[in-house]
C-alpha positions, 0 to 999 in steps of 0.5 A: 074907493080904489084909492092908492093906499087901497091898491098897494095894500093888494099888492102888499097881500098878493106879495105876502102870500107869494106861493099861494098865488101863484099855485092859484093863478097856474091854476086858472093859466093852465085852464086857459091855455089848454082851453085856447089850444083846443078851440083854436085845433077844434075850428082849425079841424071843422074848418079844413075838414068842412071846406074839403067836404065841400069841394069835394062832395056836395057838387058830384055824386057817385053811381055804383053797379049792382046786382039783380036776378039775372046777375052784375049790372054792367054800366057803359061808356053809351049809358054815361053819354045818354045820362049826361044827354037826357037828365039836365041836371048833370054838368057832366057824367064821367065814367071810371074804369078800374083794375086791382093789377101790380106795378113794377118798378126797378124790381119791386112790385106793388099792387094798387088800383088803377083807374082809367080817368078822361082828362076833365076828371080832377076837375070834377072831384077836385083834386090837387097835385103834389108835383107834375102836371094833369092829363091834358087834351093833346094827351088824350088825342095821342094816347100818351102811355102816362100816369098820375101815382098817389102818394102812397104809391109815390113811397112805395114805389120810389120812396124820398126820390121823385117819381116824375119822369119815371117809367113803370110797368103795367102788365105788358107795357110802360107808362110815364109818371107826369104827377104825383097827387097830393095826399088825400087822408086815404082817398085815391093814395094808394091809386094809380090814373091812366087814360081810358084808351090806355087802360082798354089796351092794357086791360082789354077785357075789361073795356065795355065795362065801366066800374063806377060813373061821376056825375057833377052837378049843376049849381042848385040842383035838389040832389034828392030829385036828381038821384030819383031821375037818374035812378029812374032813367038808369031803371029803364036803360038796364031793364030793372025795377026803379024801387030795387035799391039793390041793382044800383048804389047812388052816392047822394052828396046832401046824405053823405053831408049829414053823415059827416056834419053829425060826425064833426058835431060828435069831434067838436062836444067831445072836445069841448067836453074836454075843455069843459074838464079843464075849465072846471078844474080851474074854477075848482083851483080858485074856489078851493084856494080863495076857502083856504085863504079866508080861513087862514085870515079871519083872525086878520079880518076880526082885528080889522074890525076892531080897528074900524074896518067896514063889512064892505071893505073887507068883502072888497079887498077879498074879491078884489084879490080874487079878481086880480089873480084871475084876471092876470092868470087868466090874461097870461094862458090866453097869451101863452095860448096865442103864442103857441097857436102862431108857432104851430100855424108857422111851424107845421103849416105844409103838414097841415095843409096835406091834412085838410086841417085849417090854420088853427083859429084864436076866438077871442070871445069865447076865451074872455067868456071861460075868463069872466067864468073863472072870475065869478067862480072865485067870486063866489066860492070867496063871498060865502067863508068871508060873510060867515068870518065877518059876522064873528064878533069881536069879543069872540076873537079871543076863543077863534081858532 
């Protein structure tokens, strides 16, 4: 059936007709290719993306202040304990100061949120250095005038050079830079971390009050029922109804998951959308050029008849041309794919890092199933003209145009 005359008989017919096939096999390599890149930067975006929300955002929650009838609620150090005391459910309760204040460093200014952040904080929501180090315990007892800066403030402040060991000005007093935080794609960049007891002294007038609290939950703990109780208990504390959503905001981990797993399913069908375009470009390539190619050779076709071909062998060598084009093509965007795949992994692997984007991800089998898509395509877009050129006879040969 696929003897060797056959397949040099292919090969001569694929040589012949040199431009066409290769316009026909870029086609279906470029479908594959872009195909491959965009899956591989899609899993790549989830991945990293998923694996931040995750450390970052299912284990703790946060809980604002409000308002009621009678003015702010004011939320202090004395309720943060109580809270981590009387509801079993929280690991640990944090409280965060904060103040909007410039800095000054080497004449220039520039103005961030400084937060006063316990030592065991990073822990709680997961964040990474760039350089330096993290407050320590000794720190605390000392009440050692240090900071932690952003990277956004790291550039402002101090543009390509290192910011450790620096001294910048805060209000009245100096402060050593120890760290530098990692980047965060916006969260905590453009802030600056100090030591609660030093944040007081330098902002006395804020030291009762406490901006927000971070609770770290425990493992398995129904966030729903957790945000009930500590809404509840806080009610009794602050003197306000429980049903007021108002007096006080709590950030439930498990509502703002659905909020980004509903985005992320939003990224991923508009990328496949677009991969889906480009499949579908290449599928019309082959069928449109496997058209054109019965066409121009139905006079070939009609002669074969004459000299005793089959049906079934002329449908063979067609469809074995079609499969052959799209199955080298195909192979050849899935290798450049995989290609560039490694060398962006390689080449812009820190840049990723900082962005929370995984290393980009080569599905093999989704490759081979767009593939076998473009296959059929060709397949079928080739069985139609070549059933209808066929069926011609031979007598009418004379009159075909």
């Amino acid at each position: 059936m696929f003897g060797c005359s056959y397949v040099l008989e292919l090969l001569y017919n694929l040589k012949m007709y040199k431009l066409r096939t290769f316009l026909t096999g870029f086609g279906v390599m470029w479908a594959m290719m872009v195909l491959v890149l965009l899956e591989a930067a899609s899993v790549g975006f989830y991945k990293g993306m998923a694996a931040k929300f995750k450390l970052n955002v299912q284990q703790y929650m946060r809980i604002y202040p409000g308002y009621i009838a009678t003015g702010p609620v004011r939320l202090t150090e004395n309720l943060a304990t109580l809270l981590a005391h009387h509801v079993c459910e929280c690991e640990v309760v944090v409280p965060i100061f904060c103040n909007h204040h410039p800095l000054v460093y080497d004449q220039k200014s520039y103005s961030v949120d400084i937060f006063g952040i316990p030592t065991g904080y990073a822990k709680v929501e997961g964040l990474t250095l760039d350089s330096g180090r993290w407050f320590t315990q000794r720190d605390g007892l000392q009440d050692e005038p240090i900071c932690i800066l952003g990277s956004k403030v790291q550039t402002e402040m101090f543009g390509t050079r290192s910011a450790l060991g620096k001294y910048i000005l805060v209000g009245s007093q100096l402060v050593c830079v120890v760290g530098v935080l990692a980047a965060m794609a916006g969260s905590h960049d453009n802030n600056l971390f100090i030591l609660p007891t030093v944040f007081k002294r330098l902002f006395p007038e804020k030291h009762e009050q406490v901006d927000h609290m971070v609770c770290q939950l425990k493992p398995n703990v129904d966030a729903n029922q957790l945000e009930k109780k500590i809404r509840n208990y806080c009610a009794k504390q602050l003197n306000f109804d429980q049903v007021n959503k108002v007096a006080m905001y709590i950030e439930n981990p498990y509502r703002v998951s659905k909020t980004f797993k509903l985005l992320f399913k939003v990224i991923q069908g508009f990328i496949w959308f677009i991969t889906g375009c480009f499949l579908v470009s290449g599928v019309v390539g082959i069928s449109n050029m496997m058209l054109v190619v019965v066409r121009e050779r139905t006079p070939e076709f009609i002669i074969r008849k004459i000299l005793g071909a089959s049906n079934a062998s002329i449908i063979r060598l067609i469809l074995s041309e079609s499969v052959v084009i799209s199955m080298l093509a195909g192979l050849s965007g899935m290798g450049i794919g995989l290609a560039a795949i490694r060398l962006i992994n390689t080449c812009l692997s820190v840049t990723m890092a900082k962005q929370q984007i995984a290393m980009f991800e080569f599905h093999l089998t989704t490759a081979l199933v767009a593939l076998i898509i473009l296959i059929l395509a060709g397949c079928v877009a080739a069985i139609i003209p070549i059933k209808r050129a066929i069926c011609i006879q031979p007598i009418d040969a004379l009159n075909y145009k």
